[in-house]
C-alpha positions as CSV (number, residue, x, y, z in Angstrom):
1,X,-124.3,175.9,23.6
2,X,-125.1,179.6,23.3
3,X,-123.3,182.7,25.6
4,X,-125.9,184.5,27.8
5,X,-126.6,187.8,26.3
6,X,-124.5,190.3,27.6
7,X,-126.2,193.6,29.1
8,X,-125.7,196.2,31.9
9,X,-126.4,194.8,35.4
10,X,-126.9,197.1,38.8
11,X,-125.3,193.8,40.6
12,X,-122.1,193.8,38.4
13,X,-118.7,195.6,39.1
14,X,-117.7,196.0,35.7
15,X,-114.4,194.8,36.8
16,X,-111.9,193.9,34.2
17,X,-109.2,192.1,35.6
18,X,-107.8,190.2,32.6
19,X,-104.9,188.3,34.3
20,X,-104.6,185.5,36.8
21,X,-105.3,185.8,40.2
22,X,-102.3,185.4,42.8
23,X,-104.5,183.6,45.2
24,X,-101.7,181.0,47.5
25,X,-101.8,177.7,47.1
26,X,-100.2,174.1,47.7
27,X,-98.4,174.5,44.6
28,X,-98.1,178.5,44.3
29,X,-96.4,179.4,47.4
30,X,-96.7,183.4,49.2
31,X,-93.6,184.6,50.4
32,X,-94.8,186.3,53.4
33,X,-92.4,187.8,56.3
34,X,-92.6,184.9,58.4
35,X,-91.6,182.5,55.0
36,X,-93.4,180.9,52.7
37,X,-97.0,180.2,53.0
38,X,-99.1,177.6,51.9
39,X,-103.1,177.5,51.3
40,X,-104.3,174.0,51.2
41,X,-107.9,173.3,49.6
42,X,-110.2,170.9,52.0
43,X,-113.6,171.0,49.9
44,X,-115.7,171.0,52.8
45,X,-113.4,171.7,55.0
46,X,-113.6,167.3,55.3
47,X,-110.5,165.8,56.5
48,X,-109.8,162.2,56.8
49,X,-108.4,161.6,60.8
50,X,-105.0,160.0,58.2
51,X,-104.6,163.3,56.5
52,X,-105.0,165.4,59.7
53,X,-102.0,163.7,60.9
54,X,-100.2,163.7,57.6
55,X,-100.7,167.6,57.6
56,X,-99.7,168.3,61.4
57,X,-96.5,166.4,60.5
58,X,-95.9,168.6,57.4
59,X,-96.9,171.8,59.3
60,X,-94.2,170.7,61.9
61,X,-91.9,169.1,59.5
62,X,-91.5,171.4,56.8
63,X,-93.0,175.1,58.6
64,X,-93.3,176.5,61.8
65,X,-95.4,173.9,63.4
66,X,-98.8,175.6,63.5
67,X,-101.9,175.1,61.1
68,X,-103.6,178.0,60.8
69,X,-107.5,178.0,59.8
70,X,-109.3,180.1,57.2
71,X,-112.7,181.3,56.7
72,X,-113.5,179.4,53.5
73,X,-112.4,176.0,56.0
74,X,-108.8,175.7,54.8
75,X,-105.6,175.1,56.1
76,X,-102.5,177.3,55.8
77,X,-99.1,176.2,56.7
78,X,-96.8,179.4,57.2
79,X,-93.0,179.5,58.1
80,X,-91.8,177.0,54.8
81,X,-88.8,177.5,53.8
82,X,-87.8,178.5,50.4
83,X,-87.6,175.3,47.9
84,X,-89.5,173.2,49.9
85,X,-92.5,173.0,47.5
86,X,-91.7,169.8,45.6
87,X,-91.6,168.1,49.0
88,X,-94.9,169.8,50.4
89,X,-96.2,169.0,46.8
90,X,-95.3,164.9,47.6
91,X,-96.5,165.1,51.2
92,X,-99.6,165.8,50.1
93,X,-101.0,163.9,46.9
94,X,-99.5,160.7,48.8
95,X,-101.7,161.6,51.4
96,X,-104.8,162.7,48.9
97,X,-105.1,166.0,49.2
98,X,-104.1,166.8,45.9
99,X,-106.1,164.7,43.3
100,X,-106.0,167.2,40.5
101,X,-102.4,169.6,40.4
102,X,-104.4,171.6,37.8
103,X,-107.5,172.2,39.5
104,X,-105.7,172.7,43.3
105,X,-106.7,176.4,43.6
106,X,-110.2,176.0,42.7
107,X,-111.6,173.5,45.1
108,X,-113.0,176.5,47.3
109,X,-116.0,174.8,48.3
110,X,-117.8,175.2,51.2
111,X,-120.8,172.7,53.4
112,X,-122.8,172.9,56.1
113,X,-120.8,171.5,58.8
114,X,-123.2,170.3,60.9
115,X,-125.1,168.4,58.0
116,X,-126.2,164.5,58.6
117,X,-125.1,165.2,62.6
118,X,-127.9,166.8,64.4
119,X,-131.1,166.2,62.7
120,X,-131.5,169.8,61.3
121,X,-130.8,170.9,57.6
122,X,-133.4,169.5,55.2
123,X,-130.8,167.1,53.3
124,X,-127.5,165.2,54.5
125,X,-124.7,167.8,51.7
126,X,-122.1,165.3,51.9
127,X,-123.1,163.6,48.7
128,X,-122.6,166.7,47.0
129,X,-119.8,167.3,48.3
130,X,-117.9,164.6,46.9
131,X,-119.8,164.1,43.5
132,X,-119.1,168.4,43.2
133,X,-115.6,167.5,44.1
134,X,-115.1,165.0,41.4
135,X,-116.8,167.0,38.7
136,X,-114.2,170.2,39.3
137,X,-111.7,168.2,39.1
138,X,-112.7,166.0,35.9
139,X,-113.6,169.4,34.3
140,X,-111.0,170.8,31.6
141,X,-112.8,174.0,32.1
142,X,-112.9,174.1,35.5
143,X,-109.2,174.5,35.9
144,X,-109.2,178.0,35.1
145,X,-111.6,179.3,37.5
146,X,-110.1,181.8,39.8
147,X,-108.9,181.1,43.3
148,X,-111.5,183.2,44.7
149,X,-114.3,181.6,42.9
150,X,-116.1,180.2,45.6
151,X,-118.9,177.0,45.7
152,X,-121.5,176.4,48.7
153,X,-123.5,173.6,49.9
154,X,-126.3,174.3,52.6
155,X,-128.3,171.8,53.7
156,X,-131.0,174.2,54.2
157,X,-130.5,175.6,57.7
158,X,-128.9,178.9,56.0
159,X,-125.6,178.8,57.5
160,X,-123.1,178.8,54.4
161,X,-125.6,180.4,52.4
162,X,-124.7,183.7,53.7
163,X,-121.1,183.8,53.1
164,X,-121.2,185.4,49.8
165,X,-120.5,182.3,47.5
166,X,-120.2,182.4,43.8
167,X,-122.3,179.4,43.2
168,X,-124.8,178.4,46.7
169,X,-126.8,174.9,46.8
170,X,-129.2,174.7,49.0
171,X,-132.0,172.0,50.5
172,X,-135.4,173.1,50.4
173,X,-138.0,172.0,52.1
174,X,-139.8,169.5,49.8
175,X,-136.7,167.9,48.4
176,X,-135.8,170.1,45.7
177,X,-132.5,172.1,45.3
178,X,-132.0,175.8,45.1
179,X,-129.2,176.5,43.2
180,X,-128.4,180.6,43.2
181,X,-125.5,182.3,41.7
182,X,-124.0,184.9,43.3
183,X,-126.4,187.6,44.7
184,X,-129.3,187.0,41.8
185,X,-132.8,187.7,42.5
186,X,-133.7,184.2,41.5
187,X,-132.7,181.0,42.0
188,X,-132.9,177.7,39.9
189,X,-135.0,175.1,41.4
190,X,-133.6,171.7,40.7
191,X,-133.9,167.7,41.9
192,X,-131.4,166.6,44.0
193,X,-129.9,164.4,41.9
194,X,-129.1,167.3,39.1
195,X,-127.7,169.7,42.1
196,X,-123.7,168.8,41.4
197,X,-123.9,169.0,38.0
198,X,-125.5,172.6,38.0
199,X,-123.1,173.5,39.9
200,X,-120.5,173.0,37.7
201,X,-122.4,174.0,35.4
202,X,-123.1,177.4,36.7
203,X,-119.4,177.5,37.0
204,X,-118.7,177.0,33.3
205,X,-121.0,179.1,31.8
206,X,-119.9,181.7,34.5
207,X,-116.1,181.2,32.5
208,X,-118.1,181.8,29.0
209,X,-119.5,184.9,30.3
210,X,-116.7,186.1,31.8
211,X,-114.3,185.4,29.3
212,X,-112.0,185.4,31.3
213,X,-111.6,189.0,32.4
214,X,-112.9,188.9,36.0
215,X,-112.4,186.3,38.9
216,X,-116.2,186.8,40.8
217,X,-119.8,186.2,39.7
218,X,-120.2,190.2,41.4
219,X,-118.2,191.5,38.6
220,X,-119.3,190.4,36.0
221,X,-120.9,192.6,33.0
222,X,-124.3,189.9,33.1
223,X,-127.3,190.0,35.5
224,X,-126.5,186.8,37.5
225,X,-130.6,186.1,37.2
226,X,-129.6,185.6,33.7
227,X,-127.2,182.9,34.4
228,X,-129.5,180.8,36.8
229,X,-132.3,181.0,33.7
230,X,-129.4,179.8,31.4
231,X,-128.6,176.7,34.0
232,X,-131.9,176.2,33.8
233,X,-132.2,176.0,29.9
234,X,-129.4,173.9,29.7
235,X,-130.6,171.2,32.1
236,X,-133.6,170.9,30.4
237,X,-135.6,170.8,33.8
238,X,-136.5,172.6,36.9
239,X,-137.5,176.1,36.9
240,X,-136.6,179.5,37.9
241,X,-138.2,181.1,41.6
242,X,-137.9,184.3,43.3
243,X,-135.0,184.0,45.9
244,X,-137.1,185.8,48.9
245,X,-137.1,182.5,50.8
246,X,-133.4,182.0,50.1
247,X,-131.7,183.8,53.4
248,X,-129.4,182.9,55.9
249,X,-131.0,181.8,59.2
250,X,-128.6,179.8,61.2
251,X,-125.1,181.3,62.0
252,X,-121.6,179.6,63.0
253,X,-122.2,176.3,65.5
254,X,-121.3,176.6,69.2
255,X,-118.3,175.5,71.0
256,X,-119.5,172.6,73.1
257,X,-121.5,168.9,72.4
258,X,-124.2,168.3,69.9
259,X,-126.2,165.2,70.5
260,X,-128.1,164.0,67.2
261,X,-131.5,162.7,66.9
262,X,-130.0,159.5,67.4
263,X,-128.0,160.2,70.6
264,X,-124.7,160.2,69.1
265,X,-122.5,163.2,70.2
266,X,-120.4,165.1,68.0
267,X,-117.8,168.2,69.4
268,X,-117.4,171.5,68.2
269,X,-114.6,173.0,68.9
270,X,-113.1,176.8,68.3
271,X,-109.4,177.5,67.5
272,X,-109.0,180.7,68.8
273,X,-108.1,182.8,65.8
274,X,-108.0,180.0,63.8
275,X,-104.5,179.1,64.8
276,X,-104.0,175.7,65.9
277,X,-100.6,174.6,68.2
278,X,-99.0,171.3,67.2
279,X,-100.3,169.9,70.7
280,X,-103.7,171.0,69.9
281,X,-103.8,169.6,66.3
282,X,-102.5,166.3,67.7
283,X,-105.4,166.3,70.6
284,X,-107.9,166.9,68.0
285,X,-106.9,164.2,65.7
286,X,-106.4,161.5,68.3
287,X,-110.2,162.6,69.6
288,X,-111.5,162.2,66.5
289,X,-113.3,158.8,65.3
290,X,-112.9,159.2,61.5
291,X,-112.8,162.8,60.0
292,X,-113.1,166.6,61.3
293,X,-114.8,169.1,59.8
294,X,-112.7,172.4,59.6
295,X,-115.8,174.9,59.6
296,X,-115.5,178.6,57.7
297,X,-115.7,180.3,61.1
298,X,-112.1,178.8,61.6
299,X,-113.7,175.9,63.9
300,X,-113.5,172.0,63.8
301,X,-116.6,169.6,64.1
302,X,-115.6,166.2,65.5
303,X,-118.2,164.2,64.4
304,X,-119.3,161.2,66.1
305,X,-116.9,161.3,69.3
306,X,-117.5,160.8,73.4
307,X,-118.1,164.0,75.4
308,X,-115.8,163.1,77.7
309,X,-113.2,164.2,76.0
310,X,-113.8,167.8,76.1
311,X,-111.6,168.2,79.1
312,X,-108.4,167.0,77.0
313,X,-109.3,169.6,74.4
314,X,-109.6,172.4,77.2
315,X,-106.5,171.5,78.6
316,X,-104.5,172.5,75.4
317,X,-106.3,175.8,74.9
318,X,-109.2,174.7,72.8
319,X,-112.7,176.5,73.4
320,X,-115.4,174.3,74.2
321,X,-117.4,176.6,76.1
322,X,-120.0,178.1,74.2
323,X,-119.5,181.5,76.6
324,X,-116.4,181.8,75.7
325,X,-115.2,185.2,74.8
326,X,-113.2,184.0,72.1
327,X,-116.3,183.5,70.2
328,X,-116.7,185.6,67.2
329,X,-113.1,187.3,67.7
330,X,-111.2,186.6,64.5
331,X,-107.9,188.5,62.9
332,X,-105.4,188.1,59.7
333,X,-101.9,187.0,60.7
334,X,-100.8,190.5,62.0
335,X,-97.5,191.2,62.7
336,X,-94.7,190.1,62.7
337,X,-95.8,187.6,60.0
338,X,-97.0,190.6,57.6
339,X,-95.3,193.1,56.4
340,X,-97.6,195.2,55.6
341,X,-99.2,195.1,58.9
342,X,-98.8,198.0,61.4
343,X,-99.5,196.4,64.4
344,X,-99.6,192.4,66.4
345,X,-102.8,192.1,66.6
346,X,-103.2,189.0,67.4
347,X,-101.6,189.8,71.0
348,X,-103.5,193.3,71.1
349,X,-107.5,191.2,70.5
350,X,-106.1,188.6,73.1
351,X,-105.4,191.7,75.5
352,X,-109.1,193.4,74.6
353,X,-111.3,190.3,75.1
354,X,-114.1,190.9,76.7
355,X,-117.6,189.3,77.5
356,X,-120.7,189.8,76.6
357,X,-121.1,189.0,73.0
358,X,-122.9,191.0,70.0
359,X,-121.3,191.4,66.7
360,X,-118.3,189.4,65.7
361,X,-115.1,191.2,65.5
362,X,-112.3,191.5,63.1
363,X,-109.3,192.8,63.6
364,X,-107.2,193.5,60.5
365,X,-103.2,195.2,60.7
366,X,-104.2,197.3,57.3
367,X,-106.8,198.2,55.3
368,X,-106.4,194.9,52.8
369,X,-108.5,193.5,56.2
370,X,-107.3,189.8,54.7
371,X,-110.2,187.2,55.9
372,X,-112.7,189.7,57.0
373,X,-115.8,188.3,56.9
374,X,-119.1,189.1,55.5
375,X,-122.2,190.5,57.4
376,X,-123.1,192.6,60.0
377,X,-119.7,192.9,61.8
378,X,-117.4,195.1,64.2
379,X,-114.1,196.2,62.0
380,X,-111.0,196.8,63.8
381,X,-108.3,198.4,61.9
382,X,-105.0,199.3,62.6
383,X,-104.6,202.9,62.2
384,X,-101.9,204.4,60.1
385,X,-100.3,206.5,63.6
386,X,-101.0,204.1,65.9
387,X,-104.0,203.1,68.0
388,X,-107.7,201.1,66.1
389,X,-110.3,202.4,64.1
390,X,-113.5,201.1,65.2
391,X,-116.5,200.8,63.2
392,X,-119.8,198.9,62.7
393,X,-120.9,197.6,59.4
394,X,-124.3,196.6,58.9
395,X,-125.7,195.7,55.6
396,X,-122.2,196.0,54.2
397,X,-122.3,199.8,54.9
398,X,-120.2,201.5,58.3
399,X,-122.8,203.1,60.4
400,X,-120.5,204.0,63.3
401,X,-116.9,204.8,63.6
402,X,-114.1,205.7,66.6
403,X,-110.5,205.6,66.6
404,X,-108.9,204.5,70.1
405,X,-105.2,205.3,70.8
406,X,-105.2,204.8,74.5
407,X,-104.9,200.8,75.1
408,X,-106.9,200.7,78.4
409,X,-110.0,201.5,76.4
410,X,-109.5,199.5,73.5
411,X,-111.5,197.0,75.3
412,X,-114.1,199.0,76.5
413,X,-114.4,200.7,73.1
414,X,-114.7,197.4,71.1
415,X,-117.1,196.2,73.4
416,X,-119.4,198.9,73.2
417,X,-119.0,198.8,69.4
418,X,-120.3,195.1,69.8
419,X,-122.7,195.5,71.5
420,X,-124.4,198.4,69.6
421,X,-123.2,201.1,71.8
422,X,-120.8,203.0,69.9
């Protein structure tokens, strides 16, 4: 198989990063201030209602009792204590989380959460999902991706396509498959059947291009449009398109029920800041009927499940209400689990909620701004002598900044910030 030519690209970085990434996992442990931490790949964000329980008992077992939610739809279990990662390691391959040690850190793979439940999306991703899944994981190659590399499969409503993935799949219209890589101009349009394996593919010639030297298709020294026409070479079918048609449309699901075309209800629920109490991890899993879907906007979909059992999720602070203010409010882990934070946030965006609406907002203890998210959002930093800095991004550039010091208008200032005012 030949290399993609190498040239210039305006999309590339030219980052060199020529060592391994120090991305946390289930087997490579963070020592954070709050103990060690553990980040658990669920491709999909697809847990089996078995290995919900089997990780609530670790996260209460083993850490401080809480599962904590991440915007590619992990799980992080903070609070371990130091040598405990043999018997994390056991907990979970017994209960299948952990098919492949080598390739642990590189199932980042994200889905459509909503696919095959309410009768939108243009194809049911699950399929995907597992064949992708099984493909990484069989892959000798595979294993040294970066931790960051990130996979996503949209079922053609445009949610997970916006969030910036390495490698996107998504349904089109007539059946076919658009596979893009990174931010190219073009995409590769493929058969269903073929869409796992191009992935993967995408993937590995990503690696040969690469060489190693950078973690992200956005740094690498090769127009990504080149590596979409090489996927397309390589397969020996489907063709290359223009990516116009390939945008985001939908956004994050709602807190509440969604009834599907065939009158089943499924439950979404919101964790506010994606940090889940033991009692609410053990409501969710004894409401579930089979699986939940952890979603990337640190949510769980509870497919298939009666509506009546939204009241026992509101009773242990679960948001069901799709006005709640808690929607769109996210924030790293603050203090005091962070030393490098300068600030709790966590208490500080609980303080400030307000309603209302408008952009999402993030609130970050430094300027690392750990799980910010991408888009058009409101960027709440903790300043270096106290107080926030405030600032809109819109097409990943600030257009508006203030810095609020006095805490009875932190509120006030954020929500005029959100709400285009600022």
């Amino acid at each position: 198989m030949s290399t993609p030519s190498i040239r210039p690209s305006s999309q590339a970085t030219g980052v060199s990063r020529g060592r391994d990434d120090a991305c946390p996992g289930a087997l490579r442990l963070h020592t954070a201030d709050d103990g060690a931490l553990a980040r658990i790949r669920i491709p999909g964000g697809v847990l089996q209602v078995g290995q919900a329980r089997d990780l609530g008992r670790a996260a209460l077992e083993l850490g401080d009792g809480e599962l904590h939610l991440t915007s590619r739809g992990n799980v992080q279990l903070r609070g371990l204590p130091t040598g405990c990662g043999g018997e994390l390691a056991s907990r979970l391959e017994a209960a299948g989380l952990l098919p492949s040690w080598r390739h642990e850190r590189v199932r980042n793979v994200v889905a459509s959460p909503l696919s095959g439940l309410d009768g939108r999306g243009f194809a049911d991703v699950r399929p995907w999902l597992r064949a992708l899944d099984e493909l990484l994981c069989a892959s000798e190659a595979a294993a040294r991706l970066s931790g960051r590399f990130l996979f996503a499969l949209d079922d053609g409503r445009g949610d997970v396509a916006g969030l910036g993935a390495d490698v996107t799949l998504r349904a089109a219209p007539d059946g076919a498959v658009w596979l893009r890589i990174g931010a190219a101009d073009s995409v590769a349009v493929l058969s269903a059947g073929d869409a796992p394996r191009a992935a993967l593919l995408a993937a590995e010639v990503f690696l040969e291009a690469s060489a190693g030297q950078v973690w992200r298709v956005a740094e690498l020294p090769v127009p990504a449009d080149e590596l979409a026409h090489e996927i397309v070479r390589r397969l020996a079918t489907g063709h290359a398109a223009p990516a116009e048609a390939d945008r985001p449309l939908a956004s994050e699901p709602s807190p509440g029920t969604i009834t599907g075309p065939d009158g089943t209800t499924s439950l979404s629920v919101l964790a506010p800041l994606g940090r889940l109490t033991a009692a609410q991890w053990t409501e969710l899993t004894a409401t579930a009927s089979g699986e939940l879907r952890l979603t990337p906007w640190r949510g769980v979909i509870l497919p298939t499940v009666r509506s009546d059992r939204l009241p026992g999720l509101d009773s242990v602070g679960l948001i069901t209400d799709p006005a709640s203010p808690w929607l769109g409010v996210g924030a790293c882990i603050g203090r005091p689990g962070c030393a490098k934070s300068r600030a709790d946030i966590r208490t500080d965006a609980a303080a400030s909620l307000t309603t209302g609406g408008g952009l999402p907002a993030y609130w970050s203890g430094c300027e690392r701004r750990c799980g910010r998210p991408r888009g058009d959002h409101v960027d709440v930093v903790a300043a270096p002598d106290g107080g926030y800095r405030i600032s809109v991004v819109r097409g990943g550039r600030v257009r508006a900044t203030t810095t609020t010091d006095n805490p009875s208008k932190l509120a006030a200032d954020l929500a005029a910030a959100r709400t285009h005012d600022l």
